[in-house]
C-alpha positions as CSV (number, residue, x, y, z in Angstrom):
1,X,17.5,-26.0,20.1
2,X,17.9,-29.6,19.6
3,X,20.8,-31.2,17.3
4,X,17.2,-32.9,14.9
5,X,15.8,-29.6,15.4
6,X,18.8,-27.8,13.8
7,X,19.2,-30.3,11.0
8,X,15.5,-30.5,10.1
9,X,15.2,-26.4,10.0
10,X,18.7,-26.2,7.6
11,X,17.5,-28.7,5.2
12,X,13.4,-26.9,5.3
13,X,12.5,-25.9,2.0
14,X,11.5,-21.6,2.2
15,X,8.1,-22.4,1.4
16,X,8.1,-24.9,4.5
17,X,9.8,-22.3,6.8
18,X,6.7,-19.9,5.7
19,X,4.2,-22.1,6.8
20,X,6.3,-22.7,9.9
21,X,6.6,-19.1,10.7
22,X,3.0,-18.3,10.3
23,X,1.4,-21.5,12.4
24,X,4.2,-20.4,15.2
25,X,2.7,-17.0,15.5
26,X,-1.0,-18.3,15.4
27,X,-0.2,-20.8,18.2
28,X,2.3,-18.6,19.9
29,X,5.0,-21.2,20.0
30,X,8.5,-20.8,18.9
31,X,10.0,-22.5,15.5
32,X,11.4,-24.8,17.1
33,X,8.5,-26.3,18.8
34,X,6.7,-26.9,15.5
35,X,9.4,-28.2,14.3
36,X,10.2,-30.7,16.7
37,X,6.2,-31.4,17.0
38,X,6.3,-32.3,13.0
39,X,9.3,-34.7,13.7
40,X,8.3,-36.1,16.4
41,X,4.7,-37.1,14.3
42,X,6.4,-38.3,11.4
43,X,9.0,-40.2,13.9
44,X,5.7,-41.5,15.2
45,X,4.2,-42.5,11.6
46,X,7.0,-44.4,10.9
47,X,7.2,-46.1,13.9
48,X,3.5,-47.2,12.9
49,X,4.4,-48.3,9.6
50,X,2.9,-45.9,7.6
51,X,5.8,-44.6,6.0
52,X,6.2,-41.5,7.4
53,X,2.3,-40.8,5.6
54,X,-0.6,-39.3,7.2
55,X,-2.7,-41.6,9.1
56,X,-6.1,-41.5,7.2
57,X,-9.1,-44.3,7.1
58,X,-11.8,-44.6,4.4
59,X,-11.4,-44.4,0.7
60,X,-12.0,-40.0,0.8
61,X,-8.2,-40.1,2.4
62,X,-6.6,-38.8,-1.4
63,X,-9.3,-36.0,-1.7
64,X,-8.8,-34.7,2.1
65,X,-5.2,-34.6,1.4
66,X,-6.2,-32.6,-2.0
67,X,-8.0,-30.7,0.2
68,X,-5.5,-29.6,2.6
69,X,-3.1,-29.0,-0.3
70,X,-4.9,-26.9,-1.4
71,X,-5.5,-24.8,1.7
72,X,-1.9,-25.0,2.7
73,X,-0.6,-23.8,-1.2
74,X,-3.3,-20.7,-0.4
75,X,-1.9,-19.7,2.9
76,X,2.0,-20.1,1.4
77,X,1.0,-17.5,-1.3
78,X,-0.5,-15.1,0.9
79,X,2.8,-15.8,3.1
80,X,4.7,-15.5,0.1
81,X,3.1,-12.0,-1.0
82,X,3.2,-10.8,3.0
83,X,7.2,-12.0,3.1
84,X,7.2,-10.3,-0.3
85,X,5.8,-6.8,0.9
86,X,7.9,-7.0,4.1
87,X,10.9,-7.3,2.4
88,X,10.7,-4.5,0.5
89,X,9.3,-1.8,2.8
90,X,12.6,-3.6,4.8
91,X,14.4,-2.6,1.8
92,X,13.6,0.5,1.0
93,X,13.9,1.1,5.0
94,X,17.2,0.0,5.3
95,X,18.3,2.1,1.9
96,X,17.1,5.2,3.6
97,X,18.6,4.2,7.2
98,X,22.4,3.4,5.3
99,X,21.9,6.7,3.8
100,X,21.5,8.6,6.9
101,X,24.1,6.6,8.7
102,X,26.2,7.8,6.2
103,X,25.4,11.4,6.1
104,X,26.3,11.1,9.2
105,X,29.6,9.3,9.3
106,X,30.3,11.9,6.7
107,X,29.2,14.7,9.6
108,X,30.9,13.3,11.7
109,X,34.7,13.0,10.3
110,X,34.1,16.8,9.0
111,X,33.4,17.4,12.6
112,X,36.6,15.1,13.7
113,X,38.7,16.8,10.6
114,X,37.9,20.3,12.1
115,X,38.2,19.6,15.9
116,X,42.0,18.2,14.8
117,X,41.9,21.4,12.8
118,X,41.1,23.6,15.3
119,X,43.5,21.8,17.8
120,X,46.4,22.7,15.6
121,X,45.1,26.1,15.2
122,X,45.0,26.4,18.7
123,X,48.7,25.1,19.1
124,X,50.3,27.1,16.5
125,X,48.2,30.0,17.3
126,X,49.8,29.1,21.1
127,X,53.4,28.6,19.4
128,X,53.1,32.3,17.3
129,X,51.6,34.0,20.2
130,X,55.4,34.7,22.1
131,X,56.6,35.5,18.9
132,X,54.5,37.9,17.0
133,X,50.7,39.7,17.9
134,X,49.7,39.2,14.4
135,X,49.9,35.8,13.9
136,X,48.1,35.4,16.9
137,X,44.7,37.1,15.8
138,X,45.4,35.7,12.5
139,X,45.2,32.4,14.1
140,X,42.4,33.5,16.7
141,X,40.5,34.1,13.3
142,X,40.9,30.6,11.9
143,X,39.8,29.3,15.2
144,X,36.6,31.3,15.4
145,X,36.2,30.1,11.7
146,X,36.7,26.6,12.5
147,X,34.1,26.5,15.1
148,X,31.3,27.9,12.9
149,X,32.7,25.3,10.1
150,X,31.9,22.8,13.1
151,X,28.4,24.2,14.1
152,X,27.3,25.0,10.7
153,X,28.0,21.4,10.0
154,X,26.2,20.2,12.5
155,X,23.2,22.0,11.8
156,X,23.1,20.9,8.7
157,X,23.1,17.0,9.8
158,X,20.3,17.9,12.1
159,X,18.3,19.2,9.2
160,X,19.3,16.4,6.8
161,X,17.4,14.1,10.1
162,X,14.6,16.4,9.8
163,X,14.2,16.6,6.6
164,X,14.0,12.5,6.5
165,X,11.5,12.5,9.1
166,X,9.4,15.5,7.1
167,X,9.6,13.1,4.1
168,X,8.2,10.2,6.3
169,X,5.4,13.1,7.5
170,X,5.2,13.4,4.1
171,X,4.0,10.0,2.6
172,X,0.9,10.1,5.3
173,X,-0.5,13.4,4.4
174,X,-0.5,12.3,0.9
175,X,-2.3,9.3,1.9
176,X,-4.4,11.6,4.1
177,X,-5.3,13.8,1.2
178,X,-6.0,11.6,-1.1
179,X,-8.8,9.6,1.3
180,X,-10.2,13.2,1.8
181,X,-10.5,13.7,-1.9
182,X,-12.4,10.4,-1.7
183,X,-14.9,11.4,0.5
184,X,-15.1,14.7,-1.3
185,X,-15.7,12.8,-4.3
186,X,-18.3,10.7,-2.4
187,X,-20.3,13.8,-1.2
188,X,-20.8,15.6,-4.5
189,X,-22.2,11.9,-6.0
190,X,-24.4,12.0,-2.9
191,X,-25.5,15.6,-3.5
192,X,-26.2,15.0,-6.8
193,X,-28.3,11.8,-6.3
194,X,-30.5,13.7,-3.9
195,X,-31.0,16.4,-6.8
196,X,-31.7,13.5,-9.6
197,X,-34.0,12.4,-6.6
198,X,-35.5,15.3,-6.4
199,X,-36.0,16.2,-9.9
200,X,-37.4,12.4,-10.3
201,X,-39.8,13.3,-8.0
202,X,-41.1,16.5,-9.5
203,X,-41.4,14.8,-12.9
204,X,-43.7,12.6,-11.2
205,X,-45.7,15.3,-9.8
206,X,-45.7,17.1,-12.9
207,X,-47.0,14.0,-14.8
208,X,-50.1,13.3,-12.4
209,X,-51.1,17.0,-12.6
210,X,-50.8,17.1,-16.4
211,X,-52.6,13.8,-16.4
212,X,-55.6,14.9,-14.5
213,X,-55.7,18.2,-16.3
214,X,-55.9,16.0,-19.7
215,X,-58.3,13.8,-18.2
216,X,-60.8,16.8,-16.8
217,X,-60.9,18.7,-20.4
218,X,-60.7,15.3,-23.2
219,X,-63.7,16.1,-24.3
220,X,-63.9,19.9,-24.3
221,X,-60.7,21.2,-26.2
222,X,-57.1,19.6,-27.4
223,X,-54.2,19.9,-25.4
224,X,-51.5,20.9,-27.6
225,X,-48.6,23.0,-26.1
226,X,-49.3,26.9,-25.5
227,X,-47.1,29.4,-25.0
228,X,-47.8,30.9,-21.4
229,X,-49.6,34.1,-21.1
230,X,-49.4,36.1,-17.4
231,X,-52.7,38.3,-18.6
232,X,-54.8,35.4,-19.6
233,X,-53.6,32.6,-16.4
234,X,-56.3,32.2,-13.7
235,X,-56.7,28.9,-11.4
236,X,-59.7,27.9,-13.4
237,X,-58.6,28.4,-16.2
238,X,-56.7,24.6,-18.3
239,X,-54.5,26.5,-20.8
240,X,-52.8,28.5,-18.1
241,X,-52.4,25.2,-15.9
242,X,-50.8,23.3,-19.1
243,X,-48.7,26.1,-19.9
244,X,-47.5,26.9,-16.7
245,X,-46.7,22.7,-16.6
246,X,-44.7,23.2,-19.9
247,X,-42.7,26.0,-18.5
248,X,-41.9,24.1,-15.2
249,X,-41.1,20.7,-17.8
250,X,-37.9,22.9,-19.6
251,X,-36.9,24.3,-16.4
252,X,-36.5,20.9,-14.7
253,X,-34.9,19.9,-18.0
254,X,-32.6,22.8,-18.2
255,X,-31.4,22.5,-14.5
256,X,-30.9,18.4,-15.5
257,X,-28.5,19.1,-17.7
258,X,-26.8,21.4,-15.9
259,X,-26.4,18.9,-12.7
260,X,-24.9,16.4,-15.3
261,X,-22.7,18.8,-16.7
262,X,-21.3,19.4,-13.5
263,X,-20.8,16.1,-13.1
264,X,-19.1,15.1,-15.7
265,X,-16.7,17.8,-14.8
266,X,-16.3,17.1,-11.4
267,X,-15.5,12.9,-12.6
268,X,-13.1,14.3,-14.9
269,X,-11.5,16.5,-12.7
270,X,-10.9,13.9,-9.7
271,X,-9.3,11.2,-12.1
272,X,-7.2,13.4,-13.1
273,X,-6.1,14.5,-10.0
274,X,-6.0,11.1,-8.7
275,X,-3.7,10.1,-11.9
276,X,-1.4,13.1,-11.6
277,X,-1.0,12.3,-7.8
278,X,-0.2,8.4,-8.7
279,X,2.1,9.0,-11.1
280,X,3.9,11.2,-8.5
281,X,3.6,7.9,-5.7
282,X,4.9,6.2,-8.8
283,X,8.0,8.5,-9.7
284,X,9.0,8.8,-5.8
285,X,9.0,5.1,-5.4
286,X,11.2,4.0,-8.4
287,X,13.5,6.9,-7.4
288,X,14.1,5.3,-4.0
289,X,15.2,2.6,-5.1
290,X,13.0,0.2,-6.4
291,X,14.6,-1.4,-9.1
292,X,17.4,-2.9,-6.6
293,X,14.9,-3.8,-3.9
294,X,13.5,-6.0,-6.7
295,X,16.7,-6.9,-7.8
296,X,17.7,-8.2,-4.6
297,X,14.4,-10.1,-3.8
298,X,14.7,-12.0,-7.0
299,X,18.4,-12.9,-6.6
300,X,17.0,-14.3,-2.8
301,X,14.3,-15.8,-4.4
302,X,16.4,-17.7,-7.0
303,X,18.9,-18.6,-4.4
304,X,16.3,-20.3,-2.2
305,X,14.7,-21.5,-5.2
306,X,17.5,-23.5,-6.1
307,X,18.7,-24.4,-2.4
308,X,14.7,-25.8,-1.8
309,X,15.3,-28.1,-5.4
310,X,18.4,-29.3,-4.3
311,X,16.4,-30.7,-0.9
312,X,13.7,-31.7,-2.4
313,X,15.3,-33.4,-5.2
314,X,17.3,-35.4,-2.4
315,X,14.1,-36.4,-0.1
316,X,12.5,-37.7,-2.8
317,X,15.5,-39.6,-3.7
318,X,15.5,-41.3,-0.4
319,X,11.9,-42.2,-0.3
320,X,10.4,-46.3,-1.2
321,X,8.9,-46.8,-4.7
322,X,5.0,-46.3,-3.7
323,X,5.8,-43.6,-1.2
324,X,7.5,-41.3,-3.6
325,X,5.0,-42.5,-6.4
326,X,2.5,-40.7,-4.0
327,X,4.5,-37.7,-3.3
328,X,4.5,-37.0,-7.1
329,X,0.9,-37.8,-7.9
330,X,0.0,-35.2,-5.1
331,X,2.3,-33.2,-5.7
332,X,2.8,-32.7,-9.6
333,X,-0.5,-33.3,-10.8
């Protein structure tokens, strides 16, 4: 990298080195390269006499530059909220990898402590053995001690690793069972669609019969509601057609409100298990760790904030009268 590529990536604002970072992976070029393309154009631009401007014609040049302000503010706040989310999955990552790095250092110097342990067991229980029989098994003893101390340590570290990878296991079948619960969810308000459907459909049915039955006896006998009679029902026969449609009327009605019953239930019941299981998401990610993740962002964030005003403050410094009069008008406004 190039002594003007160095210089012009130190004194990048981090909402420049975004924009950088992301145009470098969509054109699969290195940093550098942009950067030394965007010198090399404004080296050009001010070799022209445009003072270091972009080269525009026509009087639209102010609302194309608007324009691509505007894009290039969108992309640097989706960058922002991507560089955001990165570091802190990177966070929390590196909270949980420092912790099992130091489970395991911790393993490790029991296992050290009781390997020098056993070593001196070994030597004094070499040192007692010409001298008396029972200090010997005595020390025999602490030896065979020792080595399950060892292996029961080590077993233990090889269950705290498997019990971070099970935790790990653990996040995707929660995400797993919650996109089943979904679907679940989705099915019954399918099922009970079809039914409304279907009991839509009946009504339907119901009210053409009723309505030709009314039409066929208007003028030979009212059609007030009957109760139904079994003895008196016959095919030809208008009261037992109406009453038999009156009957199948609060059945359909009946079985309605049951299907919205259930309904209701079933709503209620999946937000609050949905709830319940956010809250737990919730609970596990604050106890992880989250309030120093998003301690340390902002302290980066206020620490490049203040680095990129310091810059920025001394490029606009060095710019002419009308060239730093346009910077601002784009720029603040």
């Amino acid at each position: 990298m190039s002594s003007k590529v160095k210089q012009a990536n130190f004194r990048l604002p981090l909402e420049y080195m975004a924009l950088i970072d992301d145009f470098a992976r969509r054109e699969d070029i290195t940093k550098a390269t942009v950067i030394t393309r965007a010198l090399d154009c404004m080296q050009a631009s001010y070799d022209s006499g445009h003072g270091g401007m972009p080269v525009t014609g026509g009087s639209s040049a102010g609302g194309a530059s608007d324009a691509e302000l505007e894009d290039l503010r969108a992309k640097l706040k989706k960058a922002e909220e991507r560089a955001t989310d990165a570091e802190r999955a990177l966070q929390s990552a590196e909270d949980r990898l420092r912790d099992a790095q130091r489970q395991r250092d911790e393993a490790e110097n029991r296992a050290r402590n009781a390997q020098s342990d056993l070593a001196t067991a070994q030597a004094q229980s070499a040192h007692v053995s010409s001298n008396d029989s029972r200090r010997t098994e005595a020390a025999e003893e602490e030896v065979e001690r020792l080595r399950a101390l060892v292996a029961k340590q080590a077993a233990t570290l090889e269950e705290k690793i498997r019990a971070l990878a099970s935790k790990e296991v653990g996040y995707d079948d929660q995400a797993r069972t919650l996109a089943n619960k979904d679907a679940e969810i989705s099915s019954r308000d399918a099922i009970i669609a079809d039914r409304d459907r279907q009991i839509t459909d009946l009504r339907s049915q119901l009210s053409e019969a009723q309505a030709r039955v009314q039409l066929s006896n208007a003028n030979s006998m009212s059609l007030s509601p009957v109760t139904f009679d079994a003895s008196t029902f016959t095919e030809e026969s208008p009261v037992g057609a109406i009453s038999m449609l009156n009957m199948l009327n609060g059945v359909m009605a009946a079985f309605k409100q049951q299907v919205k019953d259930a309904r209701i239930l079933g709503e209620q019941e999946g937000r609050k298990a949905q709830q319940h299981e956010f809250e737990d998401v919730i609970n596990k990610a604050r106890n992880d760790g989250y309030r120093d993740a998003m301690t340390y962002l902002d302290d980066r964030a206020t620490t490049a904030r203040e680095s990129g005003a310091r810059e920025e403050r001394a490029r606009i410094a060095n710019m002419g009268f009308f060239e730093r009069r346009r910077y601002l008008n784009i720029h603040v406004a």
